[in-house]
C-alpha positions in Angstrom: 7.9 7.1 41.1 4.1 7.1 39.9 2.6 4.5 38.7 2.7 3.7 34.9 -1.0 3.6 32.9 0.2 0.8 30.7 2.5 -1.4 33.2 6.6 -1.5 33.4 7.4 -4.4 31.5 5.7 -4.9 28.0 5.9 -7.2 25.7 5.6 -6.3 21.9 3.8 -9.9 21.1 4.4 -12.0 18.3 1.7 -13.0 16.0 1.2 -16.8 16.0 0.4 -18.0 12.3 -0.5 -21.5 11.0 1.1 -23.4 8.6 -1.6 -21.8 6.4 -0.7 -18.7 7.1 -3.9 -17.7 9.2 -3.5 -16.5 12.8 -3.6 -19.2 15.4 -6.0 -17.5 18.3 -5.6 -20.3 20.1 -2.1 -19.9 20.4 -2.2 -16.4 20.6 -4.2 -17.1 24.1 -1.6 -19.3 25.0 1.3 -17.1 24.6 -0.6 -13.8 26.1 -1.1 -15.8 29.2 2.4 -17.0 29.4 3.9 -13.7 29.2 2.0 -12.5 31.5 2.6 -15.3 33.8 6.3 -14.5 33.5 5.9 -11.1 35.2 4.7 -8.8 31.9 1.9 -6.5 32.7 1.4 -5.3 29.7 1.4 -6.3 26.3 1.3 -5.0 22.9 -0.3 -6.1 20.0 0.0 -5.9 16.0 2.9 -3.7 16.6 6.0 -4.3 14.2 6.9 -7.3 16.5 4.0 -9.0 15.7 4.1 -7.9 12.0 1.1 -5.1 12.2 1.8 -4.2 8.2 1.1 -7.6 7.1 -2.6 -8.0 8.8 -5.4 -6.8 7.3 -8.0 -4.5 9.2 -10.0 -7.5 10.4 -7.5 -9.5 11.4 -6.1 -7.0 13.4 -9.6 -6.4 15.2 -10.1 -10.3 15.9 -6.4 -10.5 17.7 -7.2 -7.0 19.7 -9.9 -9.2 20.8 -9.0 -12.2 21.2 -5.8 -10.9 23.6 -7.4 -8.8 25.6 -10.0 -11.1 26.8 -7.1 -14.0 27.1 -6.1 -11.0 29.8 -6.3 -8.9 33.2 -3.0 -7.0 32.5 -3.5 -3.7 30.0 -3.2 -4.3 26.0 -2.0 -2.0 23.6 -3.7 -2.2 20.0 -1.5 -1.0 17.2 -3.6 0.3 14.8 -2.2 2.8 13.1 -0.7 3.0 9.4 1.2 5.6 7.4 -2.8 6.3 5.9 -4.1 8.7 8.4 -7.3 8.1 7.6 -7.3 4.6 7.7 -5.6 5.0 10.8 -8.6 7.0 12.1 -11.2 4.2 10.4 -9.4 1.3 12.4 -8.7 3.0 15.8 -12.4 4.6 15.8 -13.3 0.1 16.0 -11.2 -0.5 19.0 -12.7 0.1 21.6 -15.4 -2.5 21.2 -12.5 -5.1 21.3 -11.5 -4.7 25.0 -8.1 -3.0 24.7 -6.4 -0.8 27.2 -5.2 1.6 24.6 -3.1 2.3 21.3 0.2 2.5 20.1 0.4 5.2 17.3 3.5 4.6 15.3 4.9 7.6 13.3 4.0 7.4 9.2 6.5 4.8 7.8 7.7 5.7 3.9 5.7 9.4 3.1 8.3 11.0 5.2 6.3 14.3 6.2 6.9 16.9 7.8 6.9 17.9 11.6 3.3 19.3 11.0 2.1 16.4 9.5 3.2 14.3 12.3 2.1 16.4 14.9 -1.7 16.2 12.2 -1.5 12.3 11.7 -1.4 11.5 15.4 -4.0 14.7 16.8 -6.8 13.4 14.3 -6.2 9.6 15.8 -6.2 11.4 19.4 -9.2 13.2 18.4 -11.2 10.3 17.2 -10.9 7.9 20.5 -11.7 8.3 24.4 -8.6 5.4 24.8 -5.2 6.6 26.0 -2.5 6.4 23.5 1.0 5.9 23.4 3.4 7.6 20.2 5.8 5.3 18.8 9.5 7.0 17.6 11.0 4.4 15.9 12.8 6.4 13.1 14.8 3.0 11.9 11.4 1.7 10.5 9.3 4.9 10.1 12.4 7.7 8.5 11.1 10.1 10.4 11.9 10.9 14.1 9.0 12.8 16.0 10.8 15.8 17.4 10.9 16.6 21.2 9.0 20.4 20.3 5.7 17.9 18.8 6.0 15.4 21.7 5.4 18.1 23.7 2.7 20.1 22.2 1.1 17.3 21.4 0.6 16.0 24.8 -0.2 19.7 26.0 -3.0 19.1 23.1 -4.2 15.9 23.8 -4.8 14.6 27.1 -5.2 11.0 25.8 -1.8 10.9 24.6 -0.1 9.3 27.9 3.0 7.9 26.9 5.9 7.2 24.7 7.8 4.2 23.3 10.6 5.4 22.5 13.1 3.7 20.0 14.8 6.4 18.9 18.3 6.5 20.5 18.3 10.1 21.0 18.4 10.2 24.9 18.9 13.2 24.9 15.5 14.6 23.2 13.9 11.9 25.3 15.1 14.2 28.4 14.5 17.1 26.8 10.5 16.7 26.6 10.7 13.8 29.8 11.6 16.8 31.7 9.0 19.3 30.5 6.5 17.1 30.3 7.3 14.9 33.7 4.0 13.0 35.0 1.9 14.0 32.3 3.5 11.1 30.2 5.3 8.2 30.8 8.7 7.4 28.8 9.2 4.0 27.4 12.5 2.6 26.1 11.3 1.0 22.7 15.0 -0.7 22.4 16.2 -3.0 24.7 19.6 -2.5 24.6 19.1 0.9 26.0 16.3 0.4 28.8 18.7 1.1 31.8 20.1 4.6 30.6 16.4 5.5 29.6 15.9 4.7 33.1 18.3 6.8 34.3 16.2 9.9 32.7 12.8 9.0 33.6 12.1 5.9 31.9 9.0 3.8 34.0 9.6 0.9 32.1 10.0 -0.7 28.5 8.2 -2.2 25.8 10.3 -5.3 25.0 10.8 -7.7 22.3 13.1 -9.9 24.1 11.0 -10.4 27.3 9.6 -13.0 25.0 11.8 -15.5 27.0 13.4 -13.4 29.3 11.0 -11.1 31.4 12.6 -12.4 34.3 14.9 -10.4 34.1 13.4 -7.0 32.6 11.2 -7.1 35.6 14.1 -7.4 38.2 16.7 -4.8 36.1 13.2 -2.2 36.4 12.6 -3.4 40.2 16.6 -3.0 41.1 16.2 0.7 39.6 13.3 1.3 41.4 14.8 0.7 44.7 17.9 2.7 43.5 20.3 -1.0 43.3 21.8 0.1 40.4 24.7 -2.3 40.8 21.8 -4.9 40.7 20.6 -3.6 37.7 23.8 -3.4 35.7 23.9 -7.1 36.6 20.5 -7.8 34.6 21.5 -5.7 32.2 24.6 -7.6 31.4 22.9 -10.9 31.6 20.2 -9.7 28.7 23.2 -8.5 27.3 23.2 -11.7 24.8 19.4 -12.1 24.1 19.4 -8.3 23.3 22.2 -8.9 20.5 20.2 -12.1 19.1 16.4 -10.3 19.1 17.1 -8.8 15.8 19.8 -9.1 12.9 20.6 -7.7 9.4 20.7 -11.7 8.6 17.5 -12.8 10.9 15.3 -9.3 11.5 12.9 -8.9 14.2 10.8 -11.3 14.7 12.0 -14.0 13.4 14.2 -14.4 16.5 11.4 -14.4 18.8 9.5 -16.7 16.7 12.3 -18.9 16.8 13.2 -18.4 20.7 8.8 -19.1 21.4 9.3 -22.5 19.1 11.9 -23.7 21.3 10.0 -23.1 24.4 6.9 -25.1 22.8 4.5 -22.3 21.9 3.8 -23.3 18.4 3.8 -19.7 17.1 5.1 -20.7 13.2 6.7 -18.7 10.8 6.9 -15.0 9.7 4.7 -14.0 7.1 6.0 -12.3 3.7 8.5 -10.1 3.2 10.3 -11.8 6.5 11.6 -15.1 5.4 11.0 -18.4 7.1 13.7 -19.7 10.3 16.2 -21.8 9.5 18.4 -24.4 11.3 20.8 -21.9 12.2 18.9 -19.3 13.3 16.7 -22.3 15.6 19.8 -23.7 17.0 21.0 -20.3 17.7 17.6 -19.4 19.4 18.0 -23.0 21.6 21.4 -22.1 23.1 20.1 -18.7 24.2 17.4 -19.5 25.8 18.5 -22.4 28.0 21.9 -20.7 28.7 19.2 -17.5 30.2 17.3 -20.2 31.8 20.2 -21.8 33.2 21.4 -18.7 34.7 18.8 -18.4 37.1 20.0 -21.1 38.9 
């Protein structure tokens, strides 16, 4: 198996706010470190985890920033939009910040076409030396990027490396996995669905729940590396819970994460508007799911 560009395990990072509602890059550093202290070696930034679509431009600069030199481990900027050119304006900026890379996420609302897709991410390809990584996530976006434009656009573009893929569709995922093979690496974007992803070419995932459980992301990708996939069904069942509570039609991602990080003393607030703020239930919910993950590891 080669080695990935971007790392195995991933996190897609919160964004810590203050009660005031400004980022807390103090906390940030805190949490980055943690995370990767727990085994992630990579993380991702201002993506919909960490609620991308409610920071301005410069806010999004200061926390590319401010993570990557908290780090050694390769950081993903998310600076893309469904404005191609602003798209263009902010990911032109990040390379003075110190990231590894970006995550280009696929036009949310304008719904266009396959050949606008394939034209929104070639112009931010075009416009940056860094490697990038397309983001399917057709749930959020409406649009799913079809297996025909992951391909020619990596024929293309040799900057665009990799996917994160959160589409569901393993089999497109195979389909251009297998055409493509080395020249980019396959990321599940869904937990629930890392180990079958593996099972097609997958080199790792970027996660929401490794928040508090990288533990075990890390061994389910090591026991399929060394072809224990008895091992691996075992971590799979044991995230099996966490991956249920990361997001909700009553709590949406992230307000579980935020709520799971609060329990574990990272003082990473609430969710800004439209998400709603946690509540007892959701806090309580997040306490018994953490330690009983915890407490599993004996």
């Amino acid at each position: 198996m080669t080695t990935p560009r971007f790392g195995r395990v991933l996190t897609a990072m919160v964004t810590p706010f203050r009660a005031d509602g400004a980022i807390d890059f103090d906390v940030a550093i805190e949490l980055a470190t943690y995370l990767v202290a727990e085994g992630c070696d990579g993380l991702v930034v201002a993506g919909s985890t960490g609620e991308g679509s409610s920071l301005s431009d410069k806010e999004k600069l200061e926390l590319f920033a401010c993570v990557a030199g908290a780090v050694e481990v390769p950081v993903l900027a998310g600076s893309t939009s469904a404005d191609t050119a602003q798209s263009v304006g902010l990911t032109r900026q990040v390379l003075e910040t110190g990231v590894t890379g970006v995550l280009a996420t696929t036009p949310n609302y304008s719904r266009p076409s396959q050949k606008g897709i394939a034209a929104h991410f070639a112009a931010i390809a075009a416009c940056t030396e860094l490697p990038i990584m397309l983001y399917d996530i057709p749930s959020r976006t409406g649009r799913k990027i079809a297996a025909s434009t992951t391909i020619d656009l990596v024929a293309a573009h040799p900057n665009i490396v990799a996917m994160k893929d959160a589409s569901g569709d393993l089999v497109g995922a195979a389909h251009y996995k297998a055409v493509l093979g080395d020249d980019i690496d396959l990321y599940s974007g869904d937990d629930s669905v890392l180990l079958p992803f593996m099972a097609i070419g997958a080199v790792g995932i970027v996660s929401v729940a490794a928040h508090w459980a990288a533990r075990e992301f890390v061994q389910l990708v090591e026991s399929v590396e060394g072809s224990d996939w008895a091992r691996a069904r075992a971590f799979n069942e044991r995230l099996a819970t966490s991956v249920a509570f990361e997001s909700s039609e009553l709590y949406p991602n992230p307000m579980p994460s935020k709520a799971a990080m609060r329990y574990l003393g990272f003082n990473v607030g609430q969710c800004r508007l439209p998400h709603s703020e946690s509540d007892d239930a959701l806090d309580a919910d997040a306490a018994k799911i953490v330690a009983a993950l915890q407490a599993s590891r004996g």
